[in-house]
C-alpha positions as CSV (number, residue, x, y, z in Angstrom):
1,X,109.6,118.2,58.5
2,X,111.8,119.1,55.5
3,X,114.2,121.7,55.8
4,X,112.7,124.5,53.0
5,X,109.5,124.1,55.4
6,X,111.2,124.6,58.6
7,X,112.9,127.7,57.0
8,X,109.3,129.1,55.3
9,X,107.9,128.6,59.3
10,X,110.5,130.5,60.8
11,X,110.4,133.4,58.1
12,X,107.0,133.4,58.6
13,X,107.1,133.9,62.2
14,X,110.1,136.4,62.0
15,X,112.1,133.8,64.2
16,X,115.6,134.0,63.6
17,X,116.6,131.6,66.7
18,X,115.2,128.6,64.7
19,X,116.8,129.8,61.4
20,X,120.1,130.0,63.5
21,X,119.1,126.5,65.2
22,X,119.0,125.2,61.5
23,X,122.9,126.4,61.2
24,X,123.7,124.5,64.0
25,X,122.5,121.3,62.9
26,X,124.6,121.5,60.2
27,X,122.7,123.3,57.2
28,X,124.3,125.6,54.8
29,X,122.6,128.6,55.2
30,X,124.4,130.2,52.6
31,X,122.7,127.1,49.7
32,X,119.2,127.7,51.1
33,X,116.8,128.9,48.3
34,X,113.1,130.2,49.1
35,X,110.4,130.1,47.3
36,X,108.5,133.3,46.8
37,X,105.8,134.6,44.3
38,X,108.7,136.4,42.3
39,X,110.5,133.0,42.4
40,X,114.1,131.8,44.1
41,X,115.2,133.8,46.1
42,X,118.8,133.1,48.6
43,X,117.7,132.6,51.9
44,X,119.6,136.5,53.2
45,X,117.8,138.0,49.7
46,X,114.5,137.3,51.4
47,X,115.2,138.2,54.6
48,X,116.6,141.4,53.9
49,X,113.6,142.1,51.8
50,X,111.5,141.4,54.7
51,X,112.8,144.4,56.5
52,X,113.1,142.9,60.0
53,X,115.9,144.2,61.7
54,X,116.0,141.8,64.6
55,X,115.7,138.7,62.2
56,X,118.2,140.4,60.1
57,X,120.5,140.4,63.0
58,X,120.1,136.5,63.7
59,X,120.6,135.4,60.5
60,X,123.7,137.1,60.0
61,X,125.1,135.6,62.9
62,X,124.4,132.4,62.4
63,X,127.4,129.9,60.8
64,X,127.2,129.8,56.7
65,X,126.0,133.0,55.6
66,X,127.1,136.2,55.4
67,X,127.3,139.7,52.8
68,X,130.2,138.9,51.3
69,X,127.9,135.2,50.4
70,X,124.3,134.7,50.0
71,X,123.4,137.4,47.5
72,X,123.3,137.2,43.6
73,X,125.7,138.2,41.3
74,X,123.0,140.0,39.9
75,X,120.6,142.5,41.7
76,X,123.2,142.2,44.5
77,X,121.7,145.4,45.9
78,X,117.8,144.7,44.5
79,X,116.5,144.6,48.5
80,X,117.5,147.9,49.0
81,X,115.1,149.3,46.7
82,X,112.4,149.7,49.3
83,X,114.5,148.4,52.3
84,X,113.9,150.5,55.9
85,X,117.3,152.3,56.8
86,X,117.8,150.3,60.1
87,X,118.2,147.4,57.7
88,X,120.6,148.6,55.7
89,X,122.2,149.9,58.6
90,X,122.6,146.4,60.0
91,X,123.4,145.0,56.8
92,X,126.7,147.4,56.6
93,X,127.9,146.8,59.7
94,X,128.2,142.7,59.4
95,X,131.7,141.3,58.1
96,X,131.8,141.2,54.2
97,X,129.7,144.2,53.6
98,X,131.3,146.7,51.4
99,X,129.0,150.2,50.9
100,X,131.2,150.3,47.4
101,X,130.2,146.9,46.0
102,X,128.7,146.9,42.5
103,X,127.0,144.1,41.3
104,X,127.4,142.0,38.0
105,X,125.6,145.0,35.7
106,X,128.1,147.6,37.5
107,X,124.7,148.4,39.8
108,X,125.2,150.2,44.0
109,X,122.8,150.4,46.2
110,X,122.6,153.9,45.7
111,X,121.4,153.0,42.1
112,X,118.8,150.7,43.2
113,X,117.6,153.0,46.6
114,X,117.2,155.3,43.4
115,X,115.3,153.5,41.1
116,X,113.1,151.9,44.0
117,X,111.2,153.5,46.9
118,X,113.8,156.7,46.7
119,X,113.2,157.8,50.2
120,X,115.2,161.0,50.4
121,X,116.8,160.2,54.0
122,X,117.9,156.7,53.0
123,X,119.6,158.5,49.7
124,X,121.0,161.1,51.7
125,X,122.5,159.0,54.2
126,X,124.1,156.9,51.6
127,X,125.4,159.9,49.6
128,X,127.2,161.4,52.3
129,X,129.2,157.9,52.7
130,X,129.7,157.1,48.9
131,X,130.5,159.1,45.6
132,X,127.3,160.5,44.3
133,X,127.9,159.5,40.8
134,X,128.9,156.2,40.2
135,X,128.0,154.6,36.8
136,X,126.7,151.0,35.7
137,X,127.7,149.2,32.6
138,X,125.3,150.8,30.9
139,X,126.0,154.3,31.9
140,X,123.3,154.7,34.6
141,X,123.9,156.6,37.2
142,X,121.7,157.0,40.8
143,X,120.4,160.4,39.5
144,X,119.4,159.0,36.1
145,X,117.9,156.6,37.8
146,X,116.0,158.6,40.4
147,X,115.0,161.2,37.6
148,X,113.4,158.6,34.9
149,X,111.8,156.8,37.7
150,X,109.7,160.0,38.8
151,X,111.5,160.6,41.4
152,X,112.6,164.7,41.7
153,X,112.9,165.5,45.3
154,X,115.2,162.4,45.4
155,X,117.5,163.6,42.1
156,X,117.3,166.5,44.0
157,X,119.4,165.5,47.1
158,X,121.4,163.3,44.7
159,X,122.6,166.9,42.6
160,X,123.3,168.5,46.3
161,X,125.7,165.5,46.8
162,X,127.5,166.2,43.8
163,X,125.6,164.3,40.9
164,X,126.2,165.5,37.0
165,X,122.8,165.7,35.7
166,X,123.6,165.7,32.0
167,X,125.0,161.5,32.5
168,X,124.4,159.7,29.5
169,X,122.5,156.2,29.2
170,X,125.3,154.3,27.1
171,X,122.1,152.7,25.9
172,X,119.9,155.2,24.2
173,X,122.7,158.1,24.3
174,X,120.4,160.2,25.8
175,X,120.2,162.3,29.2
176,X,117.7,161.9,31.6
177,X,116.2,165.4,30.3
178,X,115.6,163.9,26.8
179,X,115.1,160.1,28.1
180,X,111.8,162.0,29.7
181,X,111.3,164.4,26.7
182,X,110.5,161.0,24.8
183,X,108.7,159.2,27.2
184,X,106.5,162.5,26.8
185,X,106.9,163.2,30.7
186,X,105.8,167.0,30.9
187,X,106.0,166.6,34.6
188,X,109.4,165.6,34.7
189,X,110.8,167.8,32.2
190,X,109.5,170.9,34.4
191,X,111.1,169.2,37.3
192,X,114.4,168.4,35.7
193,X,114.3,172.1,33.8
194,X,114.1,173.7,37.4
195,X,117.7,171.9,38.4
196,X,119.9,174.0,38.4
197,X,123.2,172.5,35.9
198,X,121.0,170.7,33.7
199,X,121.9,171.2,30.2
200,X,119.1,172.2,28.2
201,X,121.2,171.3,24.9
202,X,122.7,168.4,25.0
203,X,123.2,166.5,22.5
204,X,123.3,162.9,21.7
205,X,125.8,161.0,19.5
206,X,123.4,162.1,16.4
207,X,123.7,165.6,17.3
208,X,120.2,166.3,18.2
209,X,119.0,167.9,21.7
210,X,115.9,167.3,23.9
211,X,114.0,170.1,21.3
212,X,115.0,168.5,18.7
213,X,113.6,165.1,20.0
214,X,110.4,166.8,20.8
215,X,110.1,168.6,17.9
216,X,110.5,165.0,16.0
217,X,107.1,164.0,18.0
218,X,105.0,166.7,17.7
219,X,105.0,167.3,21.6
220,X,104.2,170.9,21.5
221,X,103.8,171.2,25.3
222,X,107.3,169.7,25.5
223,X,108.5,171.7,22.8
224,X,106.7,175.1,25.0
225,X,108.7,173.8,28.1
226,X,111.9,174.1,26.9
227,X,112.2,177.1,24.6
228,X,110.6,178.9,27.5
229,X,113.8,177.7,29.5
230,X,116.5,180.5,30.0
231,X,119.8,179.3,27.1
232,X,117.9,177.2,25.2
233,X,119.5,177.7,21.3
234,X,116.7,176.3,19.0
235,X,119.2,177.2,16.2
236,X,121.3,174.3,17.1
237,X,121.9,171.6,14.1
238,X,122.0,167.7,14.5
239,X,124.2,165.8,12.0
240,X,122.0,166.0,9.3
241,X,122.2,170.0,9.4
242,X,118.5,170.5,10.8
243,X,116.9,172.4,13.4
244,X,114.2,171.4,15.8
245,X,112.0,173.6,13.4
246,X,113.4,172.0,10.2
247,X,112.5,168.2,12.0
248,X,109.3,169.7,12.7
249,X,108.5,170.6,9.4
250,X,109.2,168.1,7.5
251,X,107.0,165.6,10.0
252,X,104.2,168.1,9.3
253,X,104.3,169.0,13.1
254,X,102.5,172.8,12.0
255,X,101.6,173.6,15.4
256,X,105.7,172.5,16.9
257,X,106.4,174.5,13.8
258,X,104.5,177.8,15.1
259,X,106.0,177.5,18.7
260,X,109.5,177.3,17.7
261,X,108.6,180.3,14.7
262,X,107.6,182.0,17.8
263,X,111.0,181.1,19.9
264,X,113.2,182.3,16.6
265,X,110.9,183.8,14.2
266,X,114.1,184.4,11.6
267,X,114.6,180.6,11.6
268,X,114.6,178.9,7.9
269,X,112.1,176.1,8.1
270,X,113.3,174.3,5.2
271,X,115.9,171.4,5.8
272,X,118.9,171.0,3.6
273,X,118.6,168.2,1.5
274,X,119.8,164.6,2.4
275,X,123.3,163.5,2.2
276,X,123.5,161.5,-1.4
277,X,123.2,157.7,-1.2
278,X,127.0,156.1,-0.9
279,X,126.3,154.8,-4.6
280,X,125.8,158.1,-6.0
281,X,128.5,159.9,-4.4
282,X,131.3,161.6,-7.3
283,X,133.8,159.1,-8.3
284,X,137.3,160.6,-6.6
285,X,140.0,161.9,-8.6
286,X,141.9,159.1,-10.7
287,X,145.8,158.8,-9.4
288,X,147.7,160.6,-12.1
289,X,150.3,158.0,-13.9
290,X,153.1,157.8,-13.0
291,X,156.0,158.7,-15.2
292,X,158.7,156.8,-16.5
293,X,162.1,157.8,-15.9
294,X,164.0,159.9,-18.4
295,X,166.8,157.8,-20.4
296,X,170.3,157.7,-18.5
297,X,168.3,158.2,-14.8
298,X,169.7,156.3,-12.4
């Protein structure tokens, strides 16, 4: 019987004495790829996405594999997503394990316990024994993660743990209040308003806040969410020199327009006009001559 057989038998019957039998005879664990409906996956990958502790346990002490080897560069941490905490428990305690380890995007396992099944105890377990807030190459962060994914009660212990709720996604510039004001996620933006620290008017690297994104899209409900939240300035300009009201407006949002009349009835409603295109800006001021120098200067 070939080896990747052997090995698909004895995942298959959660028998880690034959998988540590196979060390024995001399096979590198640690090269061992399974086949699996989501493709290749490292032989310790697929076993800690099984979520069999005592299998766990035999694999990791057999010769040739171990956590500092066998996982991928990238989505070092991906089993965790809906991994048991007894499993992840085990996996800490082997030799090479580091809680701290980020994988090749800058991803923890507290960004992918997040994004995945977001069980509150597994999150709160790992918060109290890692910062709260680390941050991916991207600019993700575990409560970003948790809070686009749907997940509030889990953003929730994540802000208790010491989370900023106003990180920015390096990729869109945007905060996970306005990453769900444009994915048009009422139920999220009532969640995330209820948080206590969220900044309700932030704004991105074009100036413009989470009203003035939903303002842009005509998402009055949106728009009736956050002007009913306590400090929200509807008077705030983006780089342009508009208000949500202004963006409103000139989309021919009428009803986003009424609401935010409503919010700041003294509000102009007319946008300033656009910055000149770069060929028609005024020439500058020519550089005066210079003069020549009197007779006899040295």
């Amino acid at each position: 019987m070939r080896t990747d057989e052997r090995i698909g038998r004895a995942l298959a019957a959660r028998d880690g004495a034959a998988i540590a039998g196979l060390a024995e005879q001399g096979v590198d664990l640690g090269d061992i790829a399974v086949d699996t409906v989501a493709g290749a996956r490292t032989l310790l990958d697929e076993v800690l996405r099984l979520g069999d502790v005592e299998l766990l346990r035999a694999v990791l002490a057999a010769p040739g594999i171990s956590a500092a080897r066998g996982l991928p560069d990238h989505g070092y941490w991906e089993w965790a997503q809906d991994a048991p905490l007894p499993v992840i428990r085990e996996f800490l305690v082997a030799p090479g394990a580091d809680l701290a380890h980020a994988d090749a995007d800058g991803y923890t396992i507290l960004h992918e316990v997040a994004a995945g099944r977001a069980d509150p105890a597994v999150l709160g377990w790992l918060a109290g024994r890692m910062p709260a807030d680390p941050v991916a190459a991207n600019g993700t962060t575990p409560f970003f993660a948790a809070a686009v994914h749907g997940h509030l009660e889990a953003a929730s212990v994540l802000l208790r743990a010491g989370a900023d709720p106003n990180a920015v996604n390096r990729d869109t510039g945007w905060t996970a209040l306005t990453t769900a004001v444009v994915a048009g996620r009422d139920d999220l933006v009532r969640g995330l308003l209820a948080f206590d620290g969220v900044d309700v008017n932030h704004a991105d690297a074009e100036g413009a806040t989470a009203l003035h994104h939903a303002a842009r899209l005509g998402l009055g409900s949106t728009v009736e969410l956050l002007v009913s939240r306590p400090g929200t300035d509807p008077s705030l300009v983006d780089d342009l020199g508009r208000t949500a009201v202004m963006d409103a407006a000139l989309r021919g949002h009428t009803a986003v327009v009424d609401v935010l009349r409503r919010a700041d009835p003294d509000a102009p409603v007319d946008a300033p006009p656009p910055p000149p295109p770069v060929d028609d800006l005024p020439e500058p001021n020519p550089v005066p001559p210079i003069a020549d120098p009197p007779p006899g200067a040295p």
